[in-house]
MARDRENBA-162122 format. One record per residue (C-alpha): x, y, z; residue in one letter. Coordinates in steps of 0.05 Angstrom, whole numbers, plus 5000, padded with zeros to 4 digits. Layout:
<recs>
XYZa...
</recs>
This chain:
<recs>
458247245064x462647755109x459248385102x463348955086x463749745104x466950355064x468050885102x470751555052x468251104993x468251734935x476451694926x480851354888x481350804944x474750684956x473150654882x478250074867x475849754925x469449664898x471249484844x474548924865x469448714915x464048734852x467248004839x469647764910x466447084922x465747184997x464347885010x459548414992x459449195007x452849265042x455050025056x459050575043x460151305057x461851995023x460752715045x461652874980x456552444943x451652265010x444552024977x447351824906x448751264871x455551014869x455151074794x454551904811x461751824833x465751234784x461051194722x465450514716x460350274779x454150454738x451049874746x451149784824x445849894856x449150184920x448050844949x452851214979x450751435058x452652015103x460151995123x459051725195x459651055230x452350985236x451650845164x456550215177x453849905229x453749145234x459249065180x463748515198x470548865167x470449675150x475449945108x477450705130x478251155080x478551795123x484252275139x489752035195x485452495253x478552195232x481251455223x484051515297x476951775325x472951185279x477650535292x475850565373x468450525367x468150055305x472449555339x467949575404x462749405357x465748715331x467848995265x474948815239x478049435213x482749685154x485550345148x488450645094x491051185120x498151215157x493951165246x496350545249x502950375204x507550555254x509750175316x510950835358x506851355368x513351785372x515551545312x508251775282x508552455310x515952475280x514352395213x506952605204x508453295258x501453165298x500252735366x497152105358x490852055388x489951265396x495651075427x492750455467x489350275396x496050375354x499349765404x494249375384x494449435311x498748925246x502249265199x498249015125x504848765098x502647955087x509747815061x512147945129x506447955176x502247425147x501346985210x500247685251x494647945206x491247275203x488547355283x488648155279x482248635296x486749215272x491449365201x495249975184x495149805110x501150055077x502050545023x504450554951x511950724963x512550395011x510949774992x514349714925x520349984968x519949435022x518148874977x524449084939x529449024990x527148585045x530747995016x537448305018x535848635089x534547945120x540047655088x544948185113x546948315042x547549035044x551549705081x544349925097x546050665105x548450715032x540850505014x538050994962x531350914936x527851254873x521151194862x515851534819x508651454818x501951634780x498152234783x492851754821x498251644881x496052414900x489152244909x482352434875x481953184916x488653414895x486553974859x492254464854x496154774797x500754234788x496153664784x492354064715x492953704656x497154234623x501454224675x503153514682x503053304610x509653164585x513653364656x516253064717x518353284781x521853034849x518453234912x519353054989x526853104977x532053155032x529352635078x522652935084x517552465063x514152175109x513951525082x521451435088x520251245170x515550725146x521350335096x526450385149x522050135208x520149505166x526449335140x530149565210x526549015242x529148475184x536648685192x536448765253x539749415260x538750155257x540250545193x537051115161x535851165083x534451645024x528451594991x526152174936x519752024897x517752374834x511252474806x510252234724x504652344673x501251684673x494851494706x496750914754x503350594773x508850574814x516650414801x521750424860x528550344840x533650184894x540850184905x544849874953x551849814966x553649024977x557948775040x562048385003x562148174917x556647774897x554047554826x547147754800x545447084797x546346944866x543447494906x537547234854x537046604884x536846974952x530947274917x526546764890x527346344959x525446914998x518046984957x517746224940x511046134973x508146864947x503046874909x503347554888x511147754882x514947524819x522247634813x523447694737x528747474697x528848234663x526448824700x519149034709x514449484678x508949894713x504049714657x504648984667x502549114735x496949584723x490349364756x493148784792x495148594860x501548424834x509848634852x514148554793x522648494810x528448554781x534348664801x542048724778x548848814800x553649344787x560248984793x564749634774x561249994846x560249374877x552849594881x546249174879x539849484841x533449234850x527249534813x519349384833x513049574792x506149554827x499549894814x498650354873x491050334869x492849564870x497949224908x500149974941x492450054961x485649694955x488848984927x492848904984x487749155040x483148625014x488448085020x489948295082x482148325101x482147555063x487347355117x483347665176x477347275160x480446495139x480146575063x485546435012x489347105012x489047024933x480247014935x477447564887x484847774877x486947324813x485447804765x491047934712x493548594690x489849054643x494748944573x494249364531x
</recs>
């Protein structure tokens, strides 16, 4: 039974993990950490975990000691302090946060304005993509697991950025996410039910998200080229969920049906991307680990549109750190994973 570690347990990303590990075959969260909730139950901080009998310990490696894997649920500056000394002591470790998603530190301190601190480390480290670093992850001490947006984004268009399908510079991506994308301490004005009820907004715009370096640095090394792309998400009044609708202009005229093909071959052997006939649906996603696509094309602009739906607490988060951490240690990638969406 791998014994697993949560460190930052009390947020949204340490709740869904463990909820997912309270029916993982092979593993079992022998501890995990809050400063918020240190000394209570986990049921104190998700009544949905009532009946666990885990209590949540001071936020400090101590309290994870002799875990095989540990899961990092701590900001970017904490994560870089944490990974160092965990490693040295034979755990395997996934962080959530963006340390480790980036291949250069430069390219970190670009987006995210702040030095990284484990440079050494950051070499060292997988990007948690298995649809394109499967092989990688599988004999990896070290995953930056990737976010929400990003994911649904890169899933989207990798298939037509290997196959050279696209002018990548006249990439445009839309996404919008659930209030849960902004995580469980968001506490401002915008984020009151009154205020996000029935309204939507953009945010990031202009090229500012930082999450827009992460898409083009995955899909960069696909084509094979440098390009830079818009990306503008928007926050929507719905609890979980992410949609990222992408536009592309195409090299040359190609049918729907076609480009496709090009799809389906590309995540043939995925077990958790389906490209749909129709176009997906963020609630048929919803508490999975599943990427829904569908795509069309625009013959009048010559223009390709592919949509993906995801759960970000799912396949954008926990789902997909676990089937990275499945890969890590020899399992299936699909073990405690196979559960279906939550319909209605």
């Amino acid at each position: 039974m791998i014994k697993v570690g949560i460190v930052g347990a009390s947020g949204y990303g340490g709740g869904e993990l463990l909820r997912w590990f309270a029916n993982h075959p092979e593993a079992k969260v022998v501890a995990a950490t809050s400063k918020t909730y240190a000394g209570e139950p986990i049921g104190k901080a998700f009544g949905s975990l009532a009946h666990s009998d885990l209590t949540l310990s001071d936020d400090d490696l101590s309290s994870v000691a002799g875990c095989d894997v540990v899961f990092l649920g701590a900001s970017d500056d904490a994560a870089m302090c944490m990974a160092g000394p965990l490693l040295k002591a034979g755990a395997k470790v996934i962080d959530l946060s963006a340390s480790f998603r980036f291949r250069e530190c430069d390219e970190y301190a670009r987006w995210y304005k702040s030095e990284h601190k484990a440079a050494t480390l950051n070499a060292e480290a997988i990007y948690g993509l298995p649809e394109l670093h499967r092989e990688e992850i599988k004999s990896a001490n070290l995953i930056g697991n990737p976010g929400c947006y990003v994911t649904a984004s890169i899933l989207a268009l990798a298939p037509a950025a290997k196959a050279g399908l696209l002018d990548l510079n006249s990439i445009i991506i839309n996404g919008i996410s659930g209030v849960s994308g902004a995580g469980r301490s968001k506490f401002c004005l915008d984020y009151h039910f009154s205020e996000m009820n029935e309204s939507a907004w953009a945010y990031k715009v202009g090229g500012t998200h930082r999450h827009t370096g992460e898409i083009e640095q995955e899909l960069k090394a696909l084509a094979g080229e440098e390009f830079k792309l818009t990306f503008t998400p928007h926050i929507v009044p719905m609890t979980r969920g992410v949609l990222a609708t992408c536009y592309g202009s195409l090299k040359s005229a190609c049918a729907a049906e076609e480009v496709k093909e090009i799809y389906k071959s590309f995540y043939k052997a995925e077990p958790f991307v389906q490209v749909l006939d129709g176009l997906p649906i963020t609630k048929h996603t919803v508490g999975s680990n599943h990427c829904h696509i569908g795509l069309a094309v625009d013959e009048r602009t010559n223009r390709l549109i592919v949509v993906s739906a995801i759960d970000n607490l799912g396949k954008g988060m926990a789902g997909q750190a676990i089937q990275n951490m499945n890969l890590m240690f020899g399992l299936p990638e699909t073990t405690g994973l196979q559960a279906v969406a939550l319909w209605p």
